[in-house]
C-alpha positions as CSV (number, residue, x, y, z in Angstrom):
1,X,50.5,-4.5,110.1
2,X,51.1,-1.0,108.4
3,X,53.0,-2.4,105.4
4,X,50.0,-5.1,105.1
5,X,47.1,-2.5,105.0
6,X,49.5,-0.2,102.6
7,X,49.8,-2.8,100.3
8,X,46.3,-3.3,100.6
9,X,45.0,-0.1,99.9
10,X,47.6,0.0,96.7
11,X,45.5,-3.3,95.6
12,X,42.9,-1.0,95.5
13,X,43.7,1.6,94.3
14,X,44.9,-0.4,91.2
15,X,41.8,-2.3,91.1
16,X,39.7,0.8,91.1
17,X,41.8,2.4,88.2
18,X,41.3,-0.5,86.1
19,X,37.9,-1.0,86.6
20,X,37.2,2.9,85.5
21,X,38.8,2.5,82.2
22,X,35.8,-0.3,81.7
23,X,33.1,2.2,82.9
24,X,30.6,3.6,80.3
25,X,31.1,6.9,80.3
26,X,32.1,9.8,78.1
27,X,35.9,10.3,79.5
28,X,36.3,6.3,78.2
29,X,34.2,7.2,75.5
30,X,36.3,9.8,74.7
31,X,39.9,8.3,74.7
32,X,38.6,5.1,72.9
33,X,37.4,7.3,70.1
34,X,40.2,9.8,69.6
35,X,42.6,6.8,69.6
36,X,40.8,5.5,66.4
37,X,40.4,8.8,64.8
38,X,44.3,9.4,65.3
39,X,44.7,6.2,62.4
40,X,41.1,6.9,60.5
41,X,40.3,10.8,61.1
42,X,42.3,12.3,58.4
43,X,39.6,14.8,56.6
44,X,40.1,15.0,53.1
45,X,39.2,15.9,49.5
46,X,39.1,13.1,46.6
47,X,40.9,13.9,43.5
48,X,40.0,11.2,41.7
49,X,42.7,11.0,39.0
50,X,46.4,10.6,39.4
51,X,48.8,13.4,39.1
52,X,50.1,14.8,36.8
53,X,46.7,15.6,35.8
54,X,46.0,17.0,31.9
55,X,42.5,19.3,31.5
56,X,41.5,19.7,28.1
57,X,40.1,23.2,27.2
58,X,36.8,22.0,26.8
59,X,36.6,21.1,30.8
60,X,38.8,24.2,32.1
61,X,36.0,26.0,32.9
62,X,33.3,24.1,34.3
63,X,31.4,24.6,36.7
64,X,31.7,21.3,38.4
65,X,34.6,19.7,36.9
66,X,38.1,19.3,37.8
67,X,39.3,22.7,36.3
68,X,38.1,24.8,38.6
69,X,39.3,23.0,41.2
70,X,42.7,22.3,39.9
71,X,43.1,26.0,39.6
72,X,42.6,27.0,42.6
73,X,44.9,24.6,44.3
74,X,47.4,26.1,42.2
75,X,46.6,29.6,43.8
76,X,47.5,28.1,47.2
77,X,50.5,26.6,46.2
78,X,49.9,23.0,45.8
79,X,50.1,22.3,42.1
80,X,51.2,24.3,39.0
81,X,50.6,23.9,35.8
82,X,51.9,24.7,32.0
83,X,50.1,24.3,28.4
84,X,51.1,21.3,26.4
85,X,49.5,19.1,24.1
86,X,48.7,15.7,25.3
87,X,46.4,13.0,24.2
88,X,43.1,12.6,26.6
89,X,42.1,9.0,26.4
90,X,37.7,8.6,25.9
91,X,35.6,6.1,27.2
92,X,34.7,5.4,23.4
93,X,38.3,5.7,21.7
94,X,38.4,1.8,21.2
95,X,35.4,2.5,19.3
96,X,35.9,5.5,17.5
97,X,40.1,4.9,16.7
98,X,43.1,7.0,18.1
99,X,42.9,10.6,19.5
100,X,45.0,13.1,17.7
101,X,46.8,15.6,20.7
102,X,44.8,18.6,22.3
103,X,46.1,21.7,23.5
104,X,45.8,20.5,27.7
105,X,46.6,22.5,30.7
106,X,48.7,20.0,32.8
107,X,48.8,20.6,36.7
108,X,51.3,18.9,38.5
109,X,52.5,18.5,42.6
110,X,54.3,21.2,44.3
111,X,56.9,20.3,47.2
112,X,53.8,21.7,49.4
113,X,51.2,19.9,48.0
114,X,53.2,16.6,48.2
115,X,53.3,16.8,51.8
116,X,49.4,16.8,51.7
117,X,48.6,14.6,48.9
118,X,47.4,10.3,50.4
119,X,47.3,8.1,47.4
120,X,45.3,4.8,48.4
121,X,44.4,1.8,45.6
122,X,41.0,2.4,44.0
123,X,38.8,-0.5,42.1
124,X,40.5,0.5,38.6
125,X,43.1,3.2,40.2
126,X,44.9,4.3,42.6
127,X,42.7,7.4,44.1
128,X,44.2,10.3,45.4
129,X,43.7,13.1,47.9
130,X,44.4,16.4,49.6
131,X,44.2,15.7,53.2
132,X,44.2,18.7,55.9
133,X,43.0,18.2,58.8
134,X,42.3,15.7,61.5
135,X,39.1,15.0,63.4
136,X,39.4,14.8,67.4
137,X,36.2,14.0,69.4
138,X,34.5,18.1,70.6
139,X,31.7,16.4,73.0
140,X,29.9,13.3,73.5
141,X,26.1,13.4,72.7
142,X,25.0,10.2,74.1
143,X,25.6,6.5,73.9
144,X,23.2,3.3,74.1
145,X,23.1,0.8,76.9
146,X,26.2,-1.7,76.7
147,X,24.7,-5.1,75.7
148,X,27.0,-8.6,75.2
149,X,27.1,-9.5,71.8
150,X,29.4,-12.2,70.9
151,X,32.4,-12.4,73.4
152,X,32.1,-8.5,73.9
153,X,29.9,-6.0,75.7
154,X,29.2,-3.0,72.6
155,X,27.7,0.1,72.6
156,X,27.5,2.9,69.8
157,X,28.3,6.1,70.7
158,X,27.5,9.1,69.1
159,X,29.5,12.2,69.0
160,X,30.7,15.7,67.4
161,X,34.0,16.3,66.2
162,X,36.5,19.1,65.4
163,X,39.3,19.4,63.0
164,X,42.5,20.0,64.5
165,X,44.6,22.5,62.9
166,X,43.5,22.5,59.6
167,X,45.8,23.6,57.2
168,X,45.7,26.9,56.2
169,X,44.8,26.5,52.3
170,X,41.7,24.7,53.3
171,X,40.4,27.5,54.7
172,X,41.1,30.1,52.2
173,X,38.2,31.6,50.4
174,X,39.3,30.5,46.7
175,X,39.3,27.1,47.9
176,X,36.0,26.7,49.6
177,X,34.1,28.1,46.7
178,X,35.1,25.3,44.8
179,X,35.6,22.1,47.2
180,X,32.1,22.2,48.6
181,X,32.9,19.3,50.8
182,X,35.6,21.4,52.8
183,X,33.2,24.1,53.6
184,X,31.0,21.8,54.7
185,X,33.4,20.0,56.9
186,X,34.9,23.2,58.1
187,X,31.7,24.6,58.9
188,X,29.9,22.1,60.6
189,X,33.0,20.8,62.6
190,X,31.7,21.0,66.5
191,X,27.6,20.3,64.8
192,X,27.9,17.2,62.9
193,X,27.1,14.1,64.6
194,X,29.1,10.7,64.1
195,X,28.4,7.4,65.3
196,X,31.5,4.6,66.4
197,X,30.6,1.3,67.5
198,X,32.9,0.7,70.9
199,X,33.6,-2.9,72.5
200,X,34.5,-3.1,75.6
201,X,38.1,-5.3,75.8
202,X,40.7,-6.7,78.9
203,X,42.5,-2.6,78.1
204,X,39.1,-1.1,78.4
205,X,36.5,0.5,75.4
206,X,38.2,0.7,72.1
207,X,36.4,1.2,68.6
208,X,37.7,-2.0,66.4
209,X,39.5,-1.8,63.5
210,X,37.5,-2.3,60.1
């Protein structure tokens, strides 16, 4: 009779842990989210051409373009560069005939910056980017009332984040000033809100795959 109400109060037990991982609430929440941001949360900064990347004099120095920034990855240690002469290819050159070489400052990878660098295919290019750091859920805000739609009960949840360990570069002063996007990210880490559209599955909430 012992082993009989044993086994049955292991049935529950087991029945009860399952049933939690289907409950709305932020712990689920939680887990379903950081489990998606572990594939998708990388937090990084497009550089949209390929390396090794050539910067004619004219664009060295402006304000917005890719000089500035180019430089000062090279004074954290992920590129370098040297002067050369190279031809820079123009939207117009079919137009206007070949382009005779230009003194260029080319910056190329650095064993470091390698180890940081995601290259992913683009509509014309491949697109490349610094990546450092990764986003983990800091709190949930709230969540809307699970409603069936299709074959699954969904809800979208909305939530702030943090970056795990960012890498040290990002958040050196030389960078920031340049790559408004990381001081922004940095900065507003634990205050910007995200939404994730969960479904609820047999293993519980999980945020699908796009």
């Amino acid at each position: 009779m012992r082993s009989i109400r044993f086994i049955s109060i292991a049935g529950l037990l087991l029945l009860a842990a399952c049933s939690s991982t289907r409950r709305p609430n932020g712990a689920n929440f939680t887990k379903a989210i950081n489990q998606y941001l572990a594939k998708h949360g990388e937090s990084c900064t497009m550089i949209v051409r390929q390396f090794p990347i050539d910067v004619p004099q004219s664009e060295q120095r402006e304000q917005y373009g890719i000089g500035l920034k180019l430089a000062a990855l090279e004074q954290v240690g992920l590129v370098h560069s040297n002067d050369t002469m190279a031809v820079i290819h123009g939207l117009l050159e079919p137009l206007q005939g070949s382009t005779p070489p230009q003194p260029v400052k080319r910056y190329e990878l650095t064993p470091e910056g390698k180890k940081y660098l995601r290259e992913t295919p683009g509509p014309l290019e491949q697109t490349s980017a610094f990546c450092y750091g990764q986003k983990s859920v800091n709190s949930i805000v709230k969540w809307t009332e699970p409603a069936t739609a299709g074959a699954y009960s969904q809800t979208e949840v909305t939530y702030t984040y943090r970056i795990v360990d960012p890498a040290s570069w990002a958040e050196r002063p030389e960078v920031q000033q340049v790559f408004s996007d990381i001081r922004t990210t940095i900065a507003g880490a634990s205050k910007a809100t995200e939404v994730a559209g969960l479904q609820l599955t047999n293993k519980g909430w999980e945020v699908p795959d796009q």
